[in-house]
N, C-alpha and C positions, 0 to 999 in steps of 0.2 A: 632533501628528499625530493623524488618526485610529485607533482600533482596535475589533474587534469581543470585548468582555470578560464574561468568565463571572462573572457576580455571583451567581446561587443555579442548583442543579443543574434540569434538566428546564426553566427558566423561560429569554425570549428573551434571548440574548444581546445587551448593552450597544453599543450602536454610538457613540463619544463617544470624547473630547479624551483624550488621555493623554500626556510626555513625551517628546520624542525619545531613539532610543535614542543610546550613545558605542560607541565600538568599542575593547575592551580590547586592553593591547596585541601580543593573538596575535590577533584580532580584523577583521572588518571590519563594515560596515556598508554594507548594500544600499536601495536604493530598490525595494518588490516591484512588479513585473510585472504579475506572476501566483502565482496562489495556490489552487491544490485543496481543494477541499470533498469531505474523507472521512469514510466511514464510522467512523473511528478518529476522529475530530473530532466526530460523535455520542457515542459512547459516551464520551468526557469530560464532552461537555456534558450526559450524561445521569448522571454521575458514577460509573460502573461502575470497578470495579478495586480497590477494596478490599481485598477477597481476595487481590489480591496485591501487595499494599500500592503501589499506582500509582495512585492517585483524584490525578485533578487538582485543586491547588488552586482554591478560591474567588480571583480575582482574577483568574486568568489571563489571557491574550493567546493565544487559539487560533490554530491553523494551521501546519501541517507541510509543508505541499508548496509552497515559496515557488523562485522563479525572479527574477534582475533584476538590476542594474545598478549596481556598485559606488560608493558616493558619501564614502567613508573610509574609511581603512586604519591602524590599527594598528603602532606602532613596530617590532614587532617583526615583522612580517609581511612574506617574502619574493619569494612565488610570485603574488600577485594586486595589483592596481593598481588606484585611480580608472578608473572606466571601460569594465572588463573587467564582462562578461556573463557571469551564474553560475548553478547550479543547487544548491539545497543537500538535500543529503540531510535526515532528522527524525535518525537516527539519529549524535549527531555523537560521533563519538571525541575523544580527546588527540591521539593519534599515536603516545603514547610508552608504552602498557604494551605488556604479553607480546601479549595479543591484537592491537592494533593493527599493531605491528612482522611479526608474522605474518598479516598479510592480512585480518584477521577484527575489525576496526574498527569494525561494526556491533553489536558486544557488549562494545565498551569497557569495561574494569574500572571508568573513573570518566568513562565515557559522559555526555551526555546526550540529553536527548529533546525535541526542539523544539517548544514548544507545549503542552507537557505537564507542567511544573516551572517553577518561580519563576524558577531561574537561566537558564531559555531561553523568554524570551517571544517569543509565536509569529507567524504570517506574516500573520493576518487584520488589518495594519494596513499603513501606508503607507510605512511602514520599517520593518527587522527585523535586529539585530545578529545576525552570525555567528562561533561562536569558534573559535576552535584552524583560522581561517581557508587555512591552506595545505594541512592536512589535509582539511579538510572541501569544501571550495569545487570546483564541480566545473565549468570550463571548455568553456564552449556553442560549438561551431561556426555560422558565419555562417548565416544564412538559418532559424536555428529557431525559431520563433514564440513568443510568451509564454508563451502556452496551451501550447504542445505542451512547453516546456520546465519547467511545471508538473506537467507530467502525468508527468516522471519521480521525482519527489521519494520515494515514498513506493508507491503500489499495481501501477507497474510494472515500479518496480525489484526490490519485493518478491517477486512474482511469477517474474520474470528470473533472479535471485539463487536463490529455490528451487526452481526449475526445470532451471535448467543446473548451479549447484554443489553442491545440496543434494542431490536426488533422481536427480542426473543421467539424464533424459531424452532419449532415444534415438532416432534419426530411426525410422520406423515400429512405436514404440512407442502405445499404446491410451491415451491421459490421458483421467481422467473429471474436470468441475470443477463442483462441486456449489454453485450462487451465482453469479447471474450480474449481479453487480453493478459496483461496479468492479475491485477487485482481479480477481475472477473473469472477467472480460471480458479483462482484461490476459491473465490465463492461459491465456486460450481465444490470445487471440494471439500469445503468446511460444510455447505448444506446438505451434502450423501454424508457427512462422518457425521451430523448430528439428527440424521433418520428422515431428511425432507425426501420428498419427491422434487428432482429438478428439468427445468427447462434452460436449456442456453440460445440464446440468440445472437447472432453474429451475421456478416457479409459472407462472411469468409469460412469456408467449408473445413480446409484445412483446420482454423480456430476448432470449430465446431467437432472435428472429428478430436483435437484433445480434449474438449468437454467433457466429450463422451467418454473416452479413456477414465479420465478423473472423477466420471459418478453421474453425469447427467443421463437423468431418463429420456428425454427429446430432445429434439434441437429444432430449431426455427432459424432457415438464411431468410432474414430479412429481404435481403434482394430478388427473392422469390413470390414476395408478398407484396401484392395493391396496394397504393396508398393507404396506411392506415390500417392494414394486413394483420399487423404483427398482435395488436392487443386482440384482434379476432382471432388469431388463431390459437393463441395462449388460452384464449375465455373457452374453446373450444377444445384443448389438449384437456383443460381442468374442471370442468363441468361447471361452467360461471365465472371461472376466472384465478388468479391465483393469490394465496394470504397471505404473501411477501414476494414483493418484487426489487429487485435491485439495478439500479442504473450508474454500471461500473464505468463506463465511458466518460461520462458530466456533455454532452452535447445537445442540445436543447430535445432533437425527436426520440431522444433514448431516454431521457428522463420524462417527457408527457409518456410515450409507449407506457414506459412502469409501471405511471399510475391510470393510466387508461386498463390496464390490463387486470387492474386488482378485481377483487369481487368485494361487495358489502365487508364495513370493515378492515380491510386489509390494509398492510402495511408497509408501504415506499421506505427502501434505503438508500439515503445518495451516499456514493463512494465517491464518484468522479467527479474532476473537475473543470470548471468549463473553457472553453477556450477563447481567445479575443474576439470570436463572432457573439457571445453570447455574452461577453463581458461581464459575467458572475449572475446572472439573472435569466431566469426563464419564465416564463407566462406558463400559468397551469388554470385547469377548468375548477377554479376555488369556489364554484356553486355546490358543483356533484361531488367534490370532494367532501360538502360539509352535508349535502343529503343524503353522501352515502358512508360516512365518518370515516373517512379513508384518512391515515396516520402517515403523516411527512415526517423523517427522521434523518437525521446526518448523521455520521462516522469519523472518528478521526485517530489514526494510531489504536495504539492500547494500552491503557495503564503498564505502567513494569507490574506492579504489582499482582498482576493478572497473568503473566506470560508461562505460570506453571501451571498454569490449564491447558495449555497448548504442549506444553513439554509432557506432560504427562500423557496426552494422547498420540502423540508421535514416539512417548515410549512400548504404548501398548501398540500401535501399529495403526491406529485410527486413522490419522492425518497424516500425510508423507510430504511434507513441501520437495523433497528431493526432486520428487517427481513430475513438478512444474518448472523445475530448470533443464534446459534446453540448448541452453551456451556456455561452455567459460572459454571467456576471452580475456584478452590484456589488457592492462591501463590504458594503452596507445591505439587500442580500437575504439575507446570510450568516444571520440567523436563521431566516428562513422555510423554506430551504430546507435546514435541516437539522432543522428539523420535518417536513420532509415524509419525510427517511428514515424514520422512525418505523414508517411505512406501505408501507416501499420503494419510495417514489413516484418515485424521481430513476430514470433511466436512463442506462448509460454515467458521465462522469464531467465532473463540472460544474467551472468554474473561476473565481473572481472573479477578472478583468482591467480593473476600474474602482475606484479606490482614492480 
């Protein structure tokens, strides 16, 4: 089969022949769809993570946001069949530790990460084994499109996940989301389907003009604003400030902004992550943060076990991730166009559906 393979960091990834995969026996094996190009899919290929000791191998098989069509199953596998249309989460659990069994399956003790390690080669090919497949495998309703069922794997569930169980987000609560890329787009939409008030902030106008399409009340270009601008202007959109902020980016002035911009009490969610300037750490003002009990929270994926919250509201017509994709393109674009994040050239949220 095809795949798209990282042979040296920052250089285009390998588009060429590689083995099919087998499907162990908790295991299945899908033919992909569909497949999201993330910004988490950069910063591997750019080799970041070091620091926290998660640099992707040399070798790898990128891609995390895989959707598609079961083509073998696994002896041991109960819950999924030849045939059956899947979504897989990156974040894949066992099933069987402490986390998992209590809900929390996205931070598996002896997890892995699709796309991202040797033992889980990733989605940017034309097959892509899935393991601990009864756990993992998350069950598409009719009528979801490739694309659209790509589009949940990874930045909107992420979003989803820390939005509703993490920060819990309040119907007329003030969400700020700083990045308005993909995750951050997602954010912008999962905070109007569950009744916030939002603000988007971004550089870039065009971002900011899908924001708005997708549910935000304001928007803030950053590049418009004084040093220091942004958490003024937001305290000033929300009369003191806002009860959830989100810093979808991970860049060191996106994540202080977030929480500079809260009011008493409120709530920072990191999505993003950081890049080799900031090398996994940011300085924040941890005085004002503990006088004025402002709440630092991370995100990471979403339980499987959770992902019929999200199907259910994209059955009722709540949530549309459809409508944060923007591209399908081919396998054989996958390098170009994640050069072009580099420059935050992408908008919304691209999918290769040509394999």
């Amino acid at each position: 089969m095809e795949a798209a393979v990282l042979d040296a960091y920052g250089e285009p990834l390998d588009i060429r022949e590689v083995p099919d995969p087998e499907p162990d026996p908790r295991g299945v094996v899908i033919e992909t769809e569909a497949c999201g190009i993330c910004r988490s899919d950069w910063h591997a290929w750019q080799g970041h993570g070091e620091w926290a000791d998660d640099r992707v191998p040399i070798g790898q098989i990128l891609g995390h946001e895989p959707a598609g069509t079961v083509l073998a199953v696994g002896d041991r596998v109960e819950r999924i069949g030849v045939g059956d249309r899947i979504a897989v989460p990156f974040n894949l659990g066992r099933g069987d530790c402490a986390h998992c069994r209590n809900g929390h399956g996205n931070v598996c003790s002896d997890g892995l990460a699709l796309g991202f390690e040797a033992d889980a080669p990733g989605a940017f090919a034309e097959r892509v084994a899935v393991p601990y497949a009864d756990y993992n495998a998350v069950h598409l309703p009719e009528g979801v499109s490739p694309a659209e069922m790509a589009s949940l794997g990874c930045r909107f569930a992420t979003a989803y996940h820390g939005l509703a169980h993490r920060v819990d987000v309040e119907a007329g609560d003030w969400v700020a989301v700083h990045g308005c890329g993909g995750v951050g787009l997602s954010a912008v939409h999962v905070a109007d389907a569950l009744g916030a008030n939002v603000i988007a902030v971004d550089l870039d106008d065009q971002k900011l003009a899908k924001a708005t399409d997708l549910g935000a009340d304001e928007t803030v270009n950053a590049r418009e604003e004084a040093d220091g601008g942004v958490p003024e202007a937001i305290r000033g959109l929300t009369d003191g400030g806002a009860h959830v902020s989100v810093d979808a980016l991970g860049v060191a002035e996106t994540c202080r902004n977030s929480v500079a911009c809260l009011r008493k009490r409120g709530r920072h969610l990191q999505l993003g992550l950081t890049t080799d300037e900031e090398r996994g750490a940011v300085s924040l003002p941890t005085d004002a943060m503990t006088m004025r009990e402002i709440t630092f929270l991370g995100s990471r994926g979403m339980p499987p076990s959770r992902y019929d919250e999200l199907l259910r509201m994209m059955d009722r017509g709540t949530v549309s991730p459809a409508e944060l994709v923007t591209a399908e393109v081919s396998l054989g674009d996958v390098p170009d166009r994640l050069a072009a994040m580099s420059d935050y050239g992408t908008v919304g949220i691209e999918v290769v559906t040509e394999f």
